[in-house]
Z-matrix of the N, CA and C atoms (Angstrom, degrees):
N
C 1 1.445
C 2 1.536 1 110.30
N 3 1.192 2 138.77 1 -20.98
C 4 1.465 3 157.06 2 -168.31
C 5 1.520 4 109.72 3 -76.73
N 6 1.492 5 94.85 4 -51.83
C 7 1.670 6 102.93 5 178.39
C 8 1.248 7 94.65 6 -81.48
N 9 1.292 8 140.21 7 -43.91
C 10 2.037 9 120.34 8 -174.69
C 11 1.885 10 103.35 9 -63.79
N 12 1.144 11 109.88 10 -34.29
C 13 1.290 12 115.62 11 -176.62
C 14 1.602 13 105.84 12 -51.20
N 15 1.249 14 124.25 13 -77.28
C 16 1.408 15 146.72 14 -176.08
C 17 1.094 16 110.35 15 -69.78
N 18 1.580 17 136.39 16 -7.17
C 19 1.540 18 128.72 17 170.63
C 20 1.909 19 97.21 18 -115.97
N 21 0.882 20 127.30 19 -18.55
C 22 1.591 21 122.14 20 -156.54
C 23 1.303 22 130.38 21 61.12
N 24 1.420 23 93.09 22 23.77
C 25 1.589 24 95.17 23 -173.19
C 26 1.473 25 120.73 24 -126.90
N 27 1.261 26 135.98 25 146.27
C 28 1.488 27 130.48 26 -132.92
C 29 2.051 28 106.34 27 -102.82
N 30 0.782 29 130.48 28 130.96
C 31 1.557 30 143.27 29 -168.83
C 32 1.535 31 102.21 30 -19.04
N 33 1.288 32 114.98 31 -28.88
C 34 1.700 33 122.20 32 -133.47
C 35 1.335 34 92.72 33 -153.85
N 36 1.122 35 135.22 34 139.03
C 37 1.435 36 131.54 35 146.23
C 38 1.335 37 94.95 36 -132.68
N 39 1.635 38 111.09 37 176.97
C 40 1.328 39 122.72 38 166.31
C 41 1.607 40 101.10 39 -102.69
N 42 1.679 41 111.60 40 164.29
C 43 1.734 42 104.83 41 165.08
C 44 1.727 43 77.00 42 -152.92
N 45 1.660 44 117.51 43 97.00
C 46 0.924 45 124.98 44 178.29
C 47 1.410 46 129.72 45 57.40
N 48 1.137 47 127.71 46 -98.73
C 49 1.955 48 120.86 47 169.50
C 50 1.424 49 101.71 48 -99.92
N 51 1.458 50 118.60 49 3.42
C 52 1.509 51 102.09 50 -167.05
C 53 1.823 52 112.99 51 -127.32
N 54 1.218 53 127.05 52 118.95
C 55 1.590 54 131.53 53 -175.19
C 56 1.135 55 86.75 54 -72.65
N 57 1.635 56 95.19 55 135.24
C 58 1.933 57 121.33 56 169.73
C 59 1.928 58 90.27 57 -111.42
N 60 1.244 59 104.46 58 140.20
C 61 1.555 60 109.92 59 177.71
C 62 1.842 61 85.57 60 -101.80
N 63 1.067 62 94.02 61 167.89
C 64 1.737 63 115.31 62 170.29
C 65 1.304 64 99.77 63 -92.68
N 66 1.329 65 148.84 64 -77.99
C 67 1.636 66 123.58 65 178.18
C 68 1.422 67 117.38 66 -23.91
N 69 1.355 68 123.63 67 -26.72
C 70 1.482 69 113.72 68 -170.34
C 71 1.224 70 104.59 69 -84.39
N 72 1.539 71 115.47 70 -13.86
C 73 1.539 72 102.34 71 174.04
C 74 1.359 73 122.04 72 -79.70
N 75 1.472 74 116.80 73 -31.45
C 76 1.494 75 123.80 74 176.64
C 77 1.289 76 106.44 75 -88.22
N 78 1.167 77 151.14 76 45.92
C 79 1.153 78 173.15 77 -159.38
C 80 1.896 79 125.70 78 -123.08
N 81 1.135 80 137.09 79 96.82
C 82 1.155 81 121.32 80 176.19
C 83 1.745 82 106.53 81 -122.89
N 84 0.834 83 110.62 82 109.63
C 85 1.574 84 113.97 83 164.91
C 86 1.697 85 89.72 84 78.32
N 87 1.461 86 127.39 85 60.62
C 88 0.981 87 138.70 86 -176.12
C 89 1.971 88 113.10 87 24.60
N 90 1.432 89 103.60 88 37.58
C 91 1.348 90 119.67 89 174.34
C 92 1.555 91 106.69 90 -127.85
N 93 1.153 92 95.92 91 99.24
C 94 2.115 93 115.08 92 166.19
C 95 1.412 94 107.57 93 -26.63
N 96 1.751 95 126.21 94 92.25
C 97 1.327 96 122.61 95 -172.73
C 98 1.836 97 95.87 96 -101.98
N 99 1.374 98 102.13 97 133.40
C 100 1.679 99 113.99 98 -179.49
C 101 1.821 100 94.63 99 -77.03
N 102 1.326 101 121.60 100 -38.72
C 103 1.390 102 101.64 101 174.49
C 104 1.378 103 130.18 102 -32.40
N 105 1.532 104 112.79 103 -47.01
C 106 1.582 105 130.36 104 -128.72
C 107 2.221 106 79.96 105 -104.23
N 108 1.716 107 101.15 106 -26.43
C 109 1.202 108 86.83 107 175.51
C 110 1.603 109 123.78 108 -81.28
N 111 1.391 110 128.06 109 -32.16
C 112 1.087 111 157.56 110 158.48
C 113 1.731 112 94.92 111 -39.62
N 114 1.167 113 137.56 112 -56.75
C 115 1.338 114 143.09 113 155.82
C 116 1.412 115 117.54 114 -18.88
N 117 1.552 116 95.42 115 -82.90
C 118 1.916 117 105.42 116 162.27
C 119 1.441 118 122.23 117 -51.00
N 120 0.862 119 113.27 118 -13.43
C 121 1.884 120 86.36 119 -178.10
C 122 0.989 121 124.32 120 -56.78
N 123 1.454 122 103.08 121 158.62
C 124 1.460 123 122.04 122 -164.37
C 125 1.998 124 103.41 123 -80.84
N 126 0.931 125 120.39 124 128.13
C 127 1.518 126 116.94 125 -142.98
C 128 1.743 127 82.72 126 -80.50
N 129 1.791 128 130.21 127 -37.09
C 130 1.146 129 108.01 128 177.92
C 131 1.727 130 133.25 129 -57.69
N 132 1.510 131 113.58 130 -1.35
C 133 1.684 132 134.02 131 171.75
C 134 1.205 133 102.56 132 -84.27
N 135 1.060 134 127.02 133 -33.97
C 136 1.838 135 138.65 134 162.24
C 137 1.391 136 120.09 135 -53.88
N 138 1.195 137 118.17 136 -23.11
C 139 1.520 138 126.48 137 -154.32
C 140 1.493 139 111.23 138 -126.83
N 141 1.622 140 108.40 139 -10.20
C 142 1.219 141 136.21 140 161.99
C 143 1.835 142 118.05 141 -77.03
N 144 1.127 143 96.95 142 -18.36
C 145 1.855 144 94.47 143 178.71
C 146 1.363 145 96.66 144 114.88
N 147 1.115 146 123.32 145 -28.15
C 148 1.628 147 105.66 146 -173.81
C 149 1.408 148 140.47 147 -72.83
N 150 1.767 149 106.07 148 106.03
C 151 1.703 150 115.87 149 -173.46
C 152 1.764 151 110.15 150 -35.87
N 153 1.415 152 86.08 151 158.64
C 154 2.187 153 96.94 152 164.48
C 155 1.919 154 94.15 153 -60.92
N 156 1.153 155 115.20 154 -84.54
C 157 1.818 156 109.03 155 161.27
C 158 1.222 157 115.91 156 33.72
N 159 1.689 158 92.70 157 -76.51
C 160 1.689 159 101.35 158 -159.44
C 161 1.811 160 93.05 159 -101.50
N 162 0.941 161 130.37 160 -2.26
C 163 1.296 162 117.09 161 172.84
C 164 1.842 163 99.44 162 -94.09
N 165 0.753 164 117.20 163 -35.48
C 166 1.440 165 100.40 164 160.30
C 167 0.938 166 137.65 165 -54.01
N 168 1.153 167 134.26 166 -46.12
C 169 1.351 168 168.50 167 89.41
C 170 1.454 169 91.31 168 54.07
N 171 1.189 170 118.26 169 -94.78
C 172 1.691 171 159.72 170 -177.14
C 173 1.746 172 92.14 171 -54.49
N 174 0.911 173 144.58 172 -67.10
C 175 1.235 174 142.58 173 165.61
C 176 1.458 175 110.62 174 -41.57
N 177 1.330 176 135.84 175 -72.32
C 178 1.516 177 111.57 176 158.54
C 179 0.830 178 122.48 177 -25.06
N 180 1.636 179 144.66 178 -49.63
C 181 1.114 180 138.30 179 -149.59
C 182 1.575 181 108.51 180 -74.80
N 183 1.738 182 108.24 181 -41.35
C 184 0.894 183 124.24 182 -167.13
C 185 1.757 184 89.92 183 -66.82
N 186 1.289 185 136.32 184 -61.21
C 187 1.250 186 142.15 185 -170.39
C 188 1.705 187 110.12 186 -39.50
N 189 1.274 188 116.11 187 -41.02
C 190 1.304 189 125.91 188 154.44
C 191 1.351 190 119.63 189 -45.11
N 192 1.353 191 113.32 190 -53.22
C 193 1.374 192 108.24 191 -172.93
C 194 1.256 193 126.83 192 -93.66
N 195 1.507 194 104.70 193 14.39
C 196 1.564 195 131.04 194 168.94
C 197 1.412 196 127.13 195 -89.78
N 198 1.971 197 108.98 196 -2.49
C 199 1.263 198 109.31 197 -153.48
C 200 1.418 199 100.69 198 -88.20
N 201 1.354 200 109.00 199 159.36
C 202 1.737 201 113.83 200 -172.01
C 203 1.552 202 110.64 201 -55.96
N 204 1.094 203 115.21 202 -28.72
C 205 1.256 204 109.10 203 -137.39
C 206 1.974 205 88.24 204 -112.96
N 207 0.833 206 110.87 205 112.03
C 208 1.931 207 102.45 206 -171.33
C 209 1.371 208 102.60 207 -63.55
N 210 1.652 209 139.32 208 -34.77
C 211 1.331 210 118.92 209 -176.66
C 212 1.924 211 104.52 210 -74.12
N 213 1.042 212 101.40 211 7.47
C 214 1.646 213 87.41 212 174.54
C 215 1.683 214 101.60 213 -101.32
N 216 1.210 215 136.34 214 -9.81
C 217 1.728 216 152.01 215 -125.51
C 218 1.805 217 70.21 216 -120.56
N 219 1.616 218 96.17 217 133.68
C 220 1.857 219 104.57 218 173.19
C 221 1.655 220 108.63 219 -81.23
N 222 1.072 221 98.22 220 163.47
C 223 1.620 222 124.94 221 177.49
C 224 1.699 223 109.44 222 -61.88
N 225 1.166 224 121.18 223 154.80
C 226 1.759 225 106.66 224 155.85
C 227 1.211 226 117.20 225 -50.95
N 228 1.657 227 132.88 226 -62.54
C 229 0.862 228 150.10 227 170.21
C 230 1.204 229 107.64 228 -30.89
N 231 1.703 230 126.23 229 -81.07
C 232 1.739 231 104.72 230 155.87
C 233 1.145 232 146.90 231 -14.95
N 234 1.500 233 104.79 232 -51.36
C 235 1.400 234 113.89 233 160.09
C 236 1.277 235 118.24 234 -23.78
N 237 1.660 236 96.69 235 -90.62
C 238 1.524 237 126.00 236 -154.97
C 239 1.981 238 94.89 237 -64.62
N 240 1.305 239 122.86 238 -45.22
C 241 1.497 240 119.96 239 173.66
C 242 1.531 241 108.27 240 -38.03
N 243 1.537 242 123.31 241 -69.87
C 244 1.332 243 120.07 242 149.67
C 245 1.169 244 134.32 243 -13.96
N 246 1.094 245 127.84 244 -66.19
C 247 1.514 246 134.10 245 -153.01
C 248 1.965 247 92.69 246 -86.82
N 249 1.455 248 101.57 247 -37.89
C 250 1.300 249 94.41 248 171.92
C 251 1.821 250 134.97 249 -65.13
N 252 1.542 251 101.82 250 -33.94
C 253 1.194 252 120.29 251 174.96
C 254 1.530 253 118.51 252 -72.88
N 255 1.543 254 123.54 253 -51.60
C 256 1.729 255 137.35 254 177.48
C 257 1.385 256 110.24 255 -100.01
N 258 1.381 257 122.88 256 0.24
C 259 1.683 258 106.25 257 172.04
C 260 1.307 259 115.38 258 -129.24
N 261 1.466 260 133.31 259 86.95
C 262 1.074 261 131.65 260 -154.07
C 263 2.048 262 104.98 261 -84.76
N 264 0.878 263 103.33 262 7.15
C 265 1.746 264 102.56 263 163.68
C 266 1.373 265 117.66 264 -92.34
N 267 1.571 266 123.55 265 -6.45
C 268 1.622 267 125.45 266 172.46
C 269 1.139 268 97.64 267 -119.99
N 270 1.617 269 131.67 268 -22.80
C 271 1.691 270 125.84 269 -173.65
C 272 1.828 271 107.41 270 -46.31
N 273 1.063 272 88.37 271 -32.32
C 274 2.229 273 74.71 272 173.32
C 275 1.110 274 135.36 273 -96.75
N 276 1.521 275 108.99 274 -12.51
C 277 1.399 276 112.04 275 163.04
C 278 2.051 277 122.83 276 -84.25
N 279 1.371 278 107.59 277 4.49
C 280 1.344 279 113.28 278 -150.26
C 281 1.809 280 76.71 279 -126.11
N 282 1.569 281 135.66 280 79.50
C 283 0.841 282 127.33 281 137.22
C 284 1.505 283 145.59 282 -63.89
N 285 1.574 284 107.34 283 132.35
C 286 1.948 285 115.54 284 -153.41
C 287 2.155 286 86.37 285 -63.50
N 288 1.681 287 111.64 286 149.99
C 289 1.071 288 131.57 287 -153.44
C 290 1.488 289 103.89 288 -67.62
N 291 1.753 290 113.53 289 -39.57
C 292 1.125 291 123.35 290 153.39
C 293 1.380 292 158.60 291 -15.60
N 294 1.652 293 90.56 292 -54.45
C 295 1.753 294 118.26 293 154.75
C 296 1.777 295 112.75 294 -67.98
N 297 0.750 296 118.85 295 -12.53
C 298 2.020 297 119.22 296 -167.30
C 299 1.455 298 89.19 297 -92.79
């Protein structure tokens, strides 16, 4: 959901008889490259304030939550600890569970 978020672009597309996934686009040598995502963005996340930094940032995260194996894949809580700590364009909307 991280990478459709930050690229605008949908899990799945079609390109005639054949489904293109969105991991396969950020993909180099079947290794999840944050460049190639930083590439895609959706230019209105651009226009919002948000540095390469924090789009990297957010692209790791997503790379995490891409990993095969789900006990290696972070928690929500991971998540949002993350996003609160290294991405200071969501750190204020993402209050710790504690404060509520």
């Amino acid at each position: 959901v991280l990478l459709e978020l930050i690229t605008g672009l949908e899990a799945c597309t079609c390109s005639g008889e054949r489904q293109v996934l969105l991991t396969s686009r950020v993909k180099t040598q079947d290794k999840f490259d944050v460049e190639k995502v930083v590439k895609i963005v959706d230019k209105r996340v651009l226009h919002g304030g948000v540095k390469d930094e924090e789009l990297k940032a957010i692209a790791s995260i997503a790379e995490n939550c891409l990993r095969h194996l789900p006990s290696l894949r972070p928690s929500a809580s991971e998540i949002c600890r993350i996003m609160r700590e290294e991405i200071p364009c969501v750190s204020s909307i993402l209050v710790p569970s504690e404060k509520l």
